[in-house]
N, C-alpha and C positions, 0 to 999 in steps of 0.2 A: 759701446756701452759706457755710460757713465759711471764713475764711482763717487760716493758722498762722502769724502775723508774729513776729516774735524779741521783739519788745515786751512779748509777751505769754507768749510761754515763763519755765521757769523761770533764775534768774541763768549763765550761763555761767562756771565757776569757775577753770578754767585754760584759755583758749583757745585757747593753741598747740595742744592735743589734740581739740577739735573736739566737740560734740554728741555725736555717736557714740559718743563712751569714755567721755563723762557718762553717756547711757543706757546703756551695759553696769555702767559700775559702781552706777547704782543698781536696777540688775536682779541684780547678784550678792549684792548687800546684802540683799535679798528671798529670796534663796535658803534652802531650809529648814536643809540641812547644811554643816556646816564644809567637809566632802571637796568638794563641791561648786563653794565657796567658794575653797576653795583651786586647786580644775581651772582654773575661768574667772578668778581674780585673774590666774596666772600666762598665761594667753593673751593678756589685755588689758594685761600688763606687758612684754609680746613688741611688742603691736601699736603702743604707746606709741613702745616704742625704735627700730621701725622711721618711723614718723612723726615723729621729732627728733633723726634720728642724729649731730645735733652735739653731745647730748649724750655721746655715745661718746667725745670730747673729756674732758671733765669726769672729776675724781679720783672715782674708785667711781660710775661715771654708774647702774649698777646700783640703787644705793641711795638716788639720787637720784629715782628712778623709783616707788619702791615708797614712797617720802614723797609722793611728788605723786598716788600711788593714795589715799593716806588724804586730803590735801587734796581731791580731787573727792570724794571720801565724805563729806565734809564730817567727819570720823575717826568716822564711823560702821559702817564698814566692818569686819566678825568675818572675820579670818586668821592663817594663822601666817607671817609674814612674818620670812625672812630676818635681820627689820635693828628694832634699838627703834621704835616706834611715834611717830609725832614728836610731840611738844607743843603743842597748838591756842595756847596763851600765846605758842606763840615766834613763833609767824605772825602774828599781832597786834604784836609789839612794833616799835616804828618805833625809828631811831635819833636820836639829838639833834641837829639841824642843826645844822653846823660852820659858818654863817654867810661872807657873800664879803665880802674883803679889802678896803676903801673906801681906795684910796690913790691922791694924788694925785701925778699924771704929767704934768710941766710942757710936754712933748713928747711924744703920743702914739706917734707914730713912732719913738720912739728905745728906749720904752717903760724901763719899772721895772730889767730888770736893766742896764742903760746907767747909770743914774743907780747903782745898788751898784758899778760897775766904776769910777766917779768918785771916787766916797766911797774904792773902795778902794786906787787910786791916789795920792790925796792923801794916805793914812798913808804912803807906800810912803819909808823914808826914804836907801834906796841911789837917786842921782841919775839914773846909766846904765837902773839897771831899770825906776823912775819914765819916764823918756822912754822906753822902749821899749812901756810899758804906754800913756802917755799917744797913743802914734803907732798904734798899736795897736785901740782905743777910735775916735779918729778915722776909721782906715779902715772901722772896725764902723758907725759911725753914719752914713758914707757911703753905704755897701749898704743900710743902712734906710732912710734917707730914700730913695733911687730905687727899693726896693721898695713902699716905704708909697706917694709921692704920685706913679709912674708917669711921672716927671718927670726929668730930668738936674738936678744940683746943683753950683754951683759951688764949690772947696775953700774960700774965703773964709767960705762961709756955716756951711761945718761949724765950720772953728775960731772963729766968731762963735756959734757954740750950745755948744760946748764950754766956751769961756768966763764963758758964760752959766752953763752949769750946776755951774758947779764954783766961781761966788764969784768969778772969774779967778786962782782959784789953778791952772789949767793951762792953759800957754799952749805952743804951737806958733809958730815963726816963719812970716810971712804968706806965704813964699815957696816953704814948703815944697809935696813935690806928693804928695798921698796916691794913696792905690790909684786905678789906672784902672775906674770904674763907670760903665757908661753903661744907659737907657734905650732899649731898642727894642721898638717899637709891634709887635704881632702881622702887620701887612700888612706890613711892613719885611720879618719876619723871612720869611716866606712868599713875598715878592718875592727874596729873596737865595735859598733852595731852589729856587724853579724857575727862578731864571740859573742855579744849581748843574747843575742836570740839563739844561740847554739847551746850556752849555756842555760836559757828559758825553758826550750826546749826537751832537755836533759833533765832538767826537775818537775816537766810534767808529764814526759814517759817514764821516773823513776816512781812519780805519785801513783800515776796509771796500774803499775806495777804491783806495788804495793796494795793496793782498793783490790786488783786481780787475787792474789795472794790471800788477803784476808777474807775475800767472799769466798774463794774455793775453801780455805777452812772454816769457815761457817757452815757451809754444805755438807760438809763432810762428817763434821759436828753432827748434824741433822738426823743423817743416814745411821751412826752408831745408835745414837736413840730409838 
């Protein structure tokens, strides 16, 4: 017995479209006449857009469709298709890698634009604006460090990395108190939601209570009369 493993099949050219629209399109490609050619192109350019309707998204997703019919033809494919024929050169062409940014980050947490927001603070030469930006900055690199190391931070240690990163050209007094940021652990916060709803809870079986109490003395009201 034979088995038909994909191994051994021919390349799979656009996979989002499946086997299936490979062999029709290279069954239309076979086809003796154009008319022919053009009945079934347009069928399997219907069965296409229903199989990727995200496409329907996309500017002229239309023509976007009847490129990727000539792509699975490998552009072998005789039609008269709506739209230019596309260029088997331009599907080969790759672009020039824009290569990544090798730059060093003396604090990863505080990350690259921290250290520009430094840099840009220290040209800054209105005094009021300068402290406004430099208090500013602070509070920013507060939230990062307790987002980065999952940790509470104490303000000491920020304006001790501040100073750091800026030459000690921006300094903060030690006493100052930046934004309040704290650290809470996922069980913390999941412990506090269901006190939330315990205590909910508790004031709508104490209301229930109450409505019960006060309708039994109305009733009872009732019955003396």
């Amino acid at each position: 017995m034979d088995f038909d493993y994909n191994t051994t099949r021919n390349k799979l050219i656009l996979a989002e479209y499946g086997r299936n629209v490979q062999n029709m399109v290279k069954y239309i490609i076979d086809l003796p006449t154009k008319e022919e050619r053009n009945k079934y192109a347009q069928a399997v350019i219907d069965l296409m857009g229903f199989l990727n309707p995200h496409l329907r998204d996309v500017a002229d997703f239309k023509h976007k469709l009847w490129d990727h019919l000539h792509i699975i033809s490998d552009f072998k494919i005789d039609v008269d298709s709506p739209y230019p024929k596309p260029n088997p050169e331009d599907e080969e062409f790759k672009p020039a890698h824009i290569g990544y940014p090798h730059q060093s980050i003396k604090y990863k947490h505080y990350g690259k634009t921290v250290e520009k927001l430094i840099e840009r603070a220290m040209e800054e030469e209105n005094q009021e604006r300068k402290a406004a930006m430099v208090q500013g900055i602070a509070n920013f690199m507060k939230m990062a460090y307790v987002q980065w190391n999952k940790d509470n931070v104490a303000d000491e240690t920020i304006l001790k990395n501040l100073r750091d990163l800026s030459g000690g050209a921006l300094v903060l007094e030690d006493n100052v108190n930046l934004n309040k940021v704290e650290f809470r652990p996922q069980n913390v916060r999941n412990n506090n939601n269901n006190n939330n709803r315990s205590r909910n809870k508790g004031r709508q079986n104490n209301n229930n209570n109450n409505n019960n109490r006060n309708g039994s003395q109305r009733n009872n009201g009732k019955q003396r009369h």
